[in-house]
N, C-alpha and C positions, 0 to 999 in steps of 0.2 A: 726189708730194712737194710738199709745198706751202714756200714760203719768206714771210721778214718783209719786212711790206710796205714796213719802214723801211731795214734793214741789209743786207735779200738772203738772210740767214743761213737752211740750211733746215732742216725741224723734225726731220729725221734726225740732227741730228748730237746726241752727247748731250748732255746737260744745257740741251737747247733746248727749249721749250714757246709756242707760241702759242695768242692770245689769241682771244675771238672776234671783235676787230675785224684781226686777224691782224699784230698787231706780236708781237714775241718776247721773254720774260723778261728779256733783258738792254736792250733798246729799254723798258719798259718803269718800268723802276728806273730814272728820274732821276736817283735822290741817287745811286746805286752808278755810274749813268755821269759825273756829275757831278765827284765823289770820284775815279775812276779817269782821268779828263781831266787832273784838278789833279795828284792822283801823277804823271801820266806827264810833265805838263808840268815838274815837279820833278825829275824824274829825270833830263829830256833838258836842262835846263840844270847839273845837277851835269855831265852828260857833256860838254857843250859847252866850262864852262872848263875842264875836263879836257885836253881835245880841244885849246884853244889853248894850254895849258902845256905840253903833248905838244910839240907842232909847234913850240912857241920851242925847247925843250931838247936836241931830235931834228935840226933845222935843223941843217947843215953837217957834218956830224960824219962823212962820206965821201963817195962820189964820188956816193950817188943817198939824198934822204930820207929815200923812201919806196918801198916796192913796191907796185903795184898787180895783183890779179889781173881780168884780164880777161878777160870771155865775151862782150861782143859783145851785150851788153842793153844796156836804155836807162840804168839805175841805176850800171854799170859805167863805160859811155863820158861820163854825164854828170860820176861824179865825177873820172874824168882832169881835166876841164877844171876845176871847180872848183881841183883840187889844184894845177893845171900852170901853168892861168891868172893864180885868182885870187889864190891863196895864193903864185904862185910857187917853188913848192917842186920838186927835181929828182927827177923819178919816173922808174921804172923799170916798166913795164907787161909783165905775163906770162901767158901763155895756153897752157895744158895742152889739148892739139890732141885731144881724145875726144869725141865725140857733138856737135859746134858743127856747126851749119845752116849752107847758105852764106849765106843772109841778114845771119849772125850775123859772119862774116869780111867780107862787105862793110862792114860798120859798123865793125868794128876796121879796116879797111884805111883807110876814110873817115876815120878818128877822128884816125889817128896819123897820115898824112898831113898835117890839117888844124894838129893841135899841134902835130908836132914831138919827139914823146917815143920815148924809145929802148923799144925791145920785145922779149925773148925771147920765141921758140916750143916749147914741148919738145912729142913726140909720141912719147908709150910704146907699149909692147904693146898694140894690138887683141886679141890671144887674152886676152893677161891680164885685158882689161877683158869680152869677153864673158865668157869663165870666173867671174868676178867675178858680172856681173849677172845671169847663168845661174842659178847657184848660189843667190841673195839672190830673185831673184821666184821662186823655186817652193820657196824658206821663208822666206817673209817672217816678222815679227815682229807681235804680235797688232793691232799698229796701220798695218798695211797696206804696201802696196807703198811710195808714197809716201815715206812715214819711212823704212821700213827700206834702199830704196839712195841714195835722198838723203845718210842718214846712214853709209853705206859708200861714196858715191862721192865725197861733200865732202870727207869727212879727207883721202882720197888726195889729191883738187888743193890743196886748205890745205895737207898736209906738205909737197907738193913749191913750195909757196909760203913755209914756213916753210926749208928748206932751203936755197932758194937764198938767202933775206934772210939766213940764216946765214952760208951760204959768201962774201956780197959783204960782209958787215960792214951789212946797212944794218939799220937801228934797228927800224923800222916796217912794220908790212903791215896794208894799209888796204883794206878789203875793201867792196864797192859791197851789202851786203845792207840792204834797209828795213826797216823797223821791225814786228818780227815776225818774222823771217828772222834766224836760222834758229830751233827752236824755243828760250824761252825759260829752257828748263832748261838747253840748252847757252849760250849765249851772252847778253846784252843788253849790248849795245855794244863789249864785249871780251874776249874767251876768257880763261879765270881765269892768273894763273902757275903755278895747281899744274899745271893741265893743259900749259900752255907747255913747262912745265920740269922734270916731275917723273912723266908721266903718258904710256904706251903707246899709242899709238894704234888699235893692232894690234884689230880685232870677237874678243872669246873666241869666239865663235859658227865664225867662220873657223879658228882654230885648233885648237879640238877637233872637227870633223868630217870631218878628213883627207883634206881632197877638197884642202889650199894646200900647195906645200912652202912651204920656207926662204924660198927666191927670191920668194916671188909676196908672202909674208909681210912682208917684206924691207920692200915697196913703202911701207908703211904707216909714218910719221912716228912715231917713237921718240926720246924727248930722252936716254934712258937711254947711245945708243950716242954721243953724244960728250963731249970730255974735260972732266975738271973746268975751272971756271971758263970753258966757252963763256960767249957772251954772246948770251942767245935773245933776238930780238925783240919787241915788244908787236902783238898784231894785234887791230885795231879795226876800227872801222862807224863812220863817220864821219852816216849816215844817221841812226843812232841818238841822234846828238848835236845833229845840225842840224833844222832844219822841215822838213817833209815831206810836199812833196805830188803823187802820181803823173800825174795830169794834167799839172799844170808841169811836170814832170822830160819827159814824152814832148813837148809842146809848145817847152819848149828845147832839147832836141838836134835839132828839127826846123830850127827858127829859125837856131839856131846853123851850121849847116851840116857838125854831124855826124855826121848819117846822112842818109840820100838822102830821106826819104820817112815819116809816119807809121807808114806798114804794117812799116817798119821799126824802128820808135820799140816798136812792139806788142809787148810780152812773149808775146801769144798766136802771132808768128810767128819771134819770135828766140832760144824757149827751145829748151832742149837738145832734139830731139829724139825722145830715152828715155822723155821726162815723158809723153808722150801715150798710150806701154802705161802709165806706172803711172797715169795719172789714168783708165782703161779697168779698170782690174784691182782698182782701188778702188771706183770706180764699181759695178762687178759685187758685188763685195762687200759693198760699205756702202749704195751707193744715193745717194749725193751723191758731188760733186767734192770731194777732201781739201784744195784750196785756197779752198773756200770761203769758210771760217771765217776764214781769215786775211784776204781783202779784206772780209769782212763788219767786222771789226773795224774797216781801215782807213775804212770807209763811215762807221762810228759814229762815228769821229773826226773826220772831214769831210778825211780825207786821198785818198782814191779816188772816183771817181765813181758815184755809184749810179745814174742814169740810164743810163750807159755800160755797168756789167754787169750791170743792171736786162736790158738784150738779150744784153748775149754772153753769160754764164753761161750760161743753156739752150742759147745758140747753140754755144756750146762743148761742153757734156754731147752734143749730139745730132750733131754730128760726130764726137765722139770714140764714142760708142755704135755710129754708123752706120759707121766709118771711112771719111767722106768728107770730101774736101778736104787741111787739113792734119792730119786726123783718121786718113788712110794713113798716116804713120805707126805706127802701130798696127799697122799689117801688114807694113809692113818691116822693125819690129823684133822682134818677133816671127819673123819671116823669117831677120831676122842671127844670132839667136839658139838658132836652132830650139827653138823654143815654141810650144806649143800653148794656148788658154787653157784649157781644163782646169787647164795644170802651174801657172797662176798660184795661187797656195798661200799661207795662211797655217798655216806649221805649228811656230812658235817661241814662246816668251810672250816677254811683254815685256821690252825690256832685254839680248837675247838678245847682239844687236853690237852693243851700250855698250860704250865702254875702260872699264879696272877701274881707281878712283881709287887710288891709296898711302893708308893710313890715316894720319892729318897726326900 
């Protein structure tokens, strides 16, 4: 596999082609990166005053702003402090206890600690959740492991993020994803209201294969099941809206003293880790990492370091191949799961656990 000598991007993924001085179609298109720099920067300051008209109108209006979901990354714990700090606003910080590393609860432990912000825990069914991830890696959907339980395991901590902003009254749910995160067809900057308010959450895929009852169905965020005239919250990416740059972001939480340590700052040591069978079981299939493309992007932007995954990218692929280091992972989930990689499987098309919109 070879990669751009500019972005990182490798020439597996599609719509990619390098040159022969080895930069890649999109490094290569000036005027199109150029034009796509200006749009974006357009974009992120519509989101911005957005973002501060939000936050005057939202301000006071019960006992907590904002809710924040928290996992214990760097993106996550830096925007507590923006929000708690600088903006002064009363947040409410919540963490869905499934697959977090302990590195990832040190950082939350250090964070809230250091603020001062109030924090629910909730910790559901482990069977429910293997049952769950059982089921989705050994049918994934034509575009891999990756996508397909990211976008079955997100809904679930988002509904139960969207539910409790419900039940406390609070306005807002401000979610710590960068720019690119999650894909762009679901979200950029803020989940639509049809989907908010109007839109099932529940994978069709889960429910017609008769492997979920009612219960496990249940789990999944439904606006349908409460009564007229609730009052759903808006949930945003504040990320989306402000500058963005991953180095800084690991560099102040460092500084700051909210987390112990860089290694702790590392999204490569503080993700969930589930991600290291799906970025194994993609890998086997596709032959690149499926997060490539997305820091390749940020690279092009000059928001990620390419020097920095100029090394770990391969250093990562060959851990995760090898499963050494924190690359075991791999094997103990696999382990918890009882899987084999064989059962890792793409056997759905596309689209499979998409919610189905209401026709408007």
């Amino acid at each position: 596999m070879k990669r751009c000598i500019n972005c990182l991007v490798p020439d597996r993924v599609p719509g990619i082609s390098l040159s022969d001085d080895g930069r890649c179609n999109l490094c290569r298109d000036t005027t199109g990166l150029a034009t796509e720099s200006a749009q974006a920067e357009e974009e992120r300051r519509a989101y911005e005053a957005d973002f501060e008209k939000t936050l005057v109108e939202s301000r006071g209006q019960g006992q907590y702003d904002c809710l924040v979901p928290l996992s214990g990354g760097k993106d996550s714990i830096y925007l507590l402090y923006r929000l708690a700090v600088e903006l002064k606003l009363k947040v409410l910080a919540f963490t869905v206890d499934i697959n977090i590393p302990p590195l990832a609860w040190d950082n939350i432990r250090r964070a809230l600690g250091k603020l001062n912000i109030d924090h629910l825990s909730y910790s559901p069914s482990q069977e429910f959740y293997q049952k769950t991830f059982r089921y989705v890696l050994r049918n994934q959907e034509e575009r891999g492991a990756v996508y397909t339980l990211s976008y079955v395991y997100a809904p679930l901590f988002e509904g139960d993020a969207l539910r409790l902003a419900i039940e406390k009254g609070i306005p807002l749910v401000l979610a710590g994803y960068s720019p690119g995160q999650p894909e762009p067809e679901r979200m950029l900057y803020e989940f639509s209201r049809r989907l908010i308010c109007e839109t099932d959450w529940t994978p069709p895929e889960m429910v017609s294969c008769g492997e979920f009852g009612a219960d496990d169905l249940g789990r999944f965020y439904n606006p349908k099941t409460y009564p007229a005239g609730t009052q759903f919250p808006r949930y945003l990416a504040p990320f989306h809206a402000w500058p963005y740059n991953q180095e800084e972001i690991m560099r102040k939480v460092v500084d700051l003293g909210l987390v112990a340590s860089s290694k702790h700052a590392n999204p490569i040591h503080s993700n969930y880790p589930i991600n290291w069978l799906l970025m194994y079981s993609d890998l086997r299939v596709f032959g690149y990492n499926p997060y490539a493309p997305e820091f390749s992007t940020l690279i092009r932007h000059g928001k990620a370091n390419r020097n920095y995954w100029r090394i770990m990218g391969p250093v990562v692929d060959f851990l995760i191949r090898k499963r050494l280091g924190p690359g075991k992972e791999v094997t103990r989930s696999m382990n918890w799961l009882g899987l084999t990689a064989d059962e890792l499987r793409i056997t759905k098309p596309r689209g499979a656990y998409d919610p189905v919109l209401e026709p408007q």
